[in-house]
C-alpha positions in Angstrom: 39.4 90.8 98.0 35.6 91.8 99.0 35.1 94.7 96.8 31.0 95.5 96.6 29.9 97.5 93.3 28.5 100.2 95.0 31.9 100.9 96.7 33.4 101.4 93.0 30.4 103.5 91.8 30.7 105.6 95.2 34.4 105.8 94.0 34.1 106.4 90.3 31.6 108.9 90.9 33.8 111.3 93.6 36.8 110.8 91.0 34.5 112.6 88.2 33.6 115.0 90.3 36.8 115.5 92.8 34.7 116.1 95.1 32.8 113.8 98.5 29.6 116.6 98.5 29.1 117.0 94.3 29.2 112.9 94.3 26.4 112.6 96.9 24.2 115.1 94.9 24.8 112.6 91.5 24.2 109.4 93.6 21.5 110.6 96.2 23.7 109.9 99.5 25.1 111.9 102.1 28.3 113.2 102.3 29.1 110.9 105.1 28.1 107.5 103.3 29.5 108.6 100.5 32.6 109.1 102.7 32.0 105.3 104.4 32.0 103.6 101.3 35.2 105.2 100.0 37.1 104.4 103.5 35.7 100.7 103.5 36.7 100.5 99.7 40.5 101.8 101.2 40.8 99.5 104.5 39.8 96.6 101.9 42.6 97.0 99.4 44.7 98.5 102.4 45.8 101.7 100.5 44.7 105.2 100.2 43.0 106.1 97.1 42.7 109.9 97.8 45.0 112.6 99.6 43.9 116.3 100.7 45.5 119.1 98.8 44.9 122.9 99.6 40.7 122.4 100.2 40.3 119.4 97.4 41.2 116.4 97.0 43.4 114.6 94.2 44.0 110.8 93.4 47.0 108.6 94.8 48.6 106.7 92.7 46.4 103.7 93.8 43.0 105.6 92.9 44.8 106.4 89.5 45.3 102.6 89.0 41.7 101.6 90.3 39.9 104.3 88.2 40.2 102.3 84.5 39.2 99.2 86.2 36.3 100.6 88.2 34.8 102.0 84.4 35.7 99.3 82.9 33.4 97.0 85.2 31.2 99.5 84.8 30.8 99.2 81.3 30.4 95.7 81.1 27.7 95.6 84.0 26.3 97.9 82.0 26.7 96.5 78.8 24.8 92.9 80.5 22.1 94.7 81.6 21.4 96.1 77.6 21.2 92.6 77.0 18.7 91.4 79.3 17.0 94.2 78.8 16.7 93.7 75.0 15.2 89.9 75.8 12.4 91.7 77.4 11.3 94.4 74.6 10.6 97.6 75.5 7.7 97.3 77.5 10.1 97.3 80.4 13.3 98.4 80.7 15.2 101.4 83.0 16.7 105.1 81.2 18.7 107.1 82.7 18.6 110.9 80.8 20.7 114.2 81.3 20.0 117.1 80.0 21.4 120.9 80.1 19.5 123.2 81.9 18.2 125.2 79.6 16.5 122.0 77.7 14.8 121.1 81.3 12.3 124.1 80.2 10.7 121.5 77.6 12.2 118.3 78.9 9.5 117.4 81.7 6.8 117.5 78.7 9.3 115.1 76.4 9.6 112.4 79.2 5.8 112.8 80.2 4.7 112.0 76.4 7.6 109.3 76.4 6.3 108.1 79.7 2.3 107.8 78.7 3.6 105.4 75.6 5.9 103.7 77.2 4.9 103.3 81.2 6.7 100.4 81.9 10.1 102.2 81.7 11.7 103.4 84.5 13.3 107.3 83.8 16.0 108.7 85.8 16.6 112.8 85.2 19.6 114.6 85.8 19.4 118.3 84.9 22.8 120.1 85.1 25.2 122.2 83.4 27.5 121.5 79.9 30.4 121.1 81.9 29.0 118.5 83.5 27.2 117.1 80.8 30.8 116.5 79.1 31.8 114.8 82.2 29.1 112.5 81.8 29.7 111.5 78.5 33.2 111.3 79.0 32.5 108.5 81.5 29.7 106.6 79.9 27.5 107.3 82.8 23.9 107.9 81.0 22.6 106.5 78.6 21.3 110.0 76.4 22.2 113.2 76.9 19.9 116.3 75.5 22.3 119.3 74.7 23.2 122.1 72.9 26.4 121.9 70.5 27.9 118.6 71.1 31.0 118.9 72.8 34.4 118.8 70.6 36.5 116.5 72.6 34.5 114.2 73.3 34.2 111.2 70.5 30.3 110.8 70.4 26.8 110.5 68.3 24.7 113.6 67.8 21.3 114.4 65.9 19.8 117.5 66.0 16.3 117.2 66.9 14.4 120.7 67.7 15.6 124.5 66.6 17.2 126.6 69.7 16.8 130.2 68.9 18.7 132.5 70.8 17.3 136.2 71.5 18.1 139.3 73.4 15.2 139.6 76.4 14.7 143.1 77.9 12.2 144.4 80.7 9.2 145.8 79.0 9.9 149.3 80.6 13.1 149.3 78.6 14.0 152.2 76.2 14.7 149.6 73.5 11.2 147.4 74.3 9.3 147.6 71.0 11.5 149.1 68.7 12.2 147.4 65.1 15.4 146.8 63.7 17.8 147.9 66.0 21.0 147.8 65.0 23.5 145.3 66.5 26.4 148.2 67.2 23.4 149.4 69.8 24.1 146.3 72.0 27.7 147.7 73.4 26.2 150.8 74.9 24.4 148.0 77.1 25.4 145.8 80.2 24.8 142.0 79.7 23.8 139.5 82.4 25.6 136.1 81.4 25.4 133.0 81.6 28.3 130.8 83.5 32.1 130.6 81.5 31.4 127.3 79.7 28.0 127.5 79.5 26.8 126.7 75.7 24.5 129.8 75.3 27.4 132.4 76.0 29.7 130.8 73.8 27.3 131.2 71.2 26.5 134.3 72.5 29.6 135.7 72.5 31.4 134.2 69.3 27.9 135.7 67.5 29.2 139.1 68.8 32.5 138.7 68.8 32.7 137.7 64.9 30.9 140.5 64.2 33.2 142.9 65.7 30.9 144.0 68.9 32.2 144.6 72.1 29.6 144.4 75.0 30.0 144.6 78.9 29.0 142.1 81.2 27.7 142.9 84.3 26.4 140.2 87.0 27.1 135.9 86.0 24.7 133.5 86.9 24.2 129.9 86.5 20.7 129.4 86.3 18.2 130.6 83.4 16.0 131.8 86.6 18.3 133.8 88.2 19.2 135.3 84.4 15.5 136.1 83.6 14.7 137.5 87.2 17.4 139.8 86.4 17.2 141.2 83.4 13.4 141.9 84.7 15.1 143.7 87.9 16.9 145.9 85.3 20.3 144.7 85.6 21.1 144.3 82.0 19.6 142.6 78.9 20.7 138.9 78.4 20.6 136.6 75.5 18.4 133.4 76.2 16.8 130.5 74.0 13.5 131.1 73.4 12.2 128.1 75.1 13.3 129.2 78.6 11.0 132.4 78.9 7.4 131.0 77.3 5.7 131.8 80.3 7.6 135.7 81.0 6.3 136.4 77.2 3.1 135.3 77.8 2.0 137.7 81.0 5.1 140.3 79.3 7.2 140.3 81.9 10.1 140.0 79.6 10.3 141.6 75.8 12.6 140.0 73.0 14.5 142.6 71.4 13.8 143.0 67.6 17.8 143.4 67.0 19.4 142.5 63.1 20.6 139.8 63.1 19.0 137.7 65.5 17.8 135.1 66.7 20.8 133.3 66.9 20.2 129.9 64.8 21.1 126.9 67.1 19.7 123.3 67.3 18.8 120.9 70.3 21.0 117.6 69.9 20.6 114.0 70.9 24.0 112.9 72.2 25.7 109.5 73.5 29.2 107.9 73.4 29.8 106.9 69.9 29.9 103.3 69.6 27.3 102.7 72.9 25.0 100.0 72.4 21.6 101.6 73.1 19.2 99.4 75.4 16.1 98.5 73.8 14.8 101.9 76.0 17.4 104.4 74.7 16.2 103.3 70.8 12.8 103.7 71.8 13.8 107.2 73.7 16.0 108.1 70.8 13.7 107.5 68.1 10.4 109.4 70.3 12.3 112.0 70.5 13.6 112.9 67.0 9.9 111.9 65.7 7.7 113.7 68.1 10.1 116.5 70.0 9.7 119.4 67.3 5.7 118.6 67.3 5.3 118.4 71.1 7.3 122.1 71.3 4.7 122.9 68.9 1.8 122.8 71.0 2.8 124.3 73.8 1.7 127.6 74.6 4.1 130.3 73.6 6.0 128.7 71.5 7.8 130.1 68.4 9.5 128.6 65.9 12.3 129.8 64.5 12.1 131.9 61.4 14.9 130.8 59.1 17.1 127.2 59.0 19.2 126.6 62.0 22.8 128.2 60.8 25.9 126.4 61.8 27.8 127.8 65.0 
């Protein structure tokens, strides 16, 4: 059997995703190589290892069989290259990072001041949404993942390393734009732009609400923190955001928080990986750079606010 390692990553990759076109964005193929190396890994084991149903795809009972051994191969490829990577230090090394979208606001300054003290280590960035995030850890696939609230089914390690407020942004031209302590009842005469179903800032947002007995109306759903901000500034509806995604709309006041009781929202920023990973000689240096210097690096840029009370738990 001439199996080649790519042909099981190709694989492993379109199984996470169920998809030919969502695996060539994650690997940096195109469709149809992604497609080659799938059919050559079939004509070489001489069975199908995925069948059309409807517009997707699913597994045969072949691909379910080859899926554990593909991760599993993985892992231990994986696992040999943390150790040759330890006998070199970490003045060399490679680190592969995914983070949530709404951390990539602050992320490209993290992995710059990582970057200037350790230049030597090769990073690889995948911004994306929670769902996918989960996905990731699920499979092992990167070695750190920058989140919000670590997900629940997933066994892993978490450490909260930088405060997440969450706040309701207006257009400046909005009646409620510089009024003081409005009352949170105020928030269901208005329309909300939202974030995707899933997505970790409308769960907050909407357990917040919901716990507190507020019904609100959504109007449009987006799944990008651009398209969210470029909306509520169009006047389609206020939205709740972390504070880190809309420096730059405070800063020229293209956006307004809203001074509402009860908020910001208290949430934190959180180092995750599989529980029980060993962490190359990079990912310690990565994870330790991060929970020393993250908080003061947000500090200094421009904008920036911390939050006023102790991170509450959601």
């Amino acid at each position: 059997m001439n199996i080649s390692l790519r042909q099981l990553r190709v694989f492993a990759a379109v199984v996470r995703h169920m998809s030919y076109t969502r695996a060539a964005e994650e690997l940096h193929l195109t469709q149809p190589a992604v497609s080659m190396q799938v059919r050559q890994l079939e004509e070489e084991l001489g069975l199908p290892l995925f069948e059309k149903l409807g517009r997707g795809i699913a597994l045969t009972e072949a691909g379910r069989e080859l899926y554990p051994y593909s991760q599993g191969i993985d892992r231990s490829l994986r696992e040999l290259q943390d150790v040759m990577e330890s006998l070199k230090g970490v003045s060399r090394g490679r680190l592969s990072v995914a983070v949530a979208s709404t951390v990539n606001y602050f992320a490209p300054k993290l992995l710059a001041a990582f970057h200037h003290r350790y230049p030597g280590i090769a990073l690889a960035l995948d911004v994306t949404n929670r769902e996918q995030l989960v996905r990731l850890l699920e499979a092992n696939a990167v070695d750190l993942v920058l989140m919000g609230q670590p997900p629940a089914g997933v066994e892993v390690e978490a450490e909260a390393f930088m405060d997440n407020p969450l706040v309701v942004v207006a257009p400046p031209d909005h009646p409620l734009a510089g009024a003081s302590d409005i009352p949170l009842e105020r928030l269901a005469d208005e329309v909300f732009v939202m974030r995707e179903p899933g997505s970790g800032t409308r769960q907050a947002m909407e357990r917040f609400l919901t716990d507190r007995g507020i019904n609100f109306r959504t109007g449009m759903q987006m799944t990008r923190n651009e398209a969210i901000k470029q909306s509520v500034r169009a006047g389609l509806g206020l939205s709740v955001v972390s504070l880190h995604t809309i420096e730059l709309e405070l800063i020229t006041r293209k956006l307004m928080v809203l001074d509402v009781t009860g908020f910001p929202i208290q949430r934190q920023w959180y180092l995750v990986y599989r529980q029980g990973k060993r962490l190359s000689p990079s990912a310690r240096a990565f994870r330790q750079f991060v929970l020393s210097e993250a908080r003061q690096l947000a500090a200094e840029t421009p904008g920036w606010m911390p939050a006023a009370t102790p991170p509450a738990a959601l």
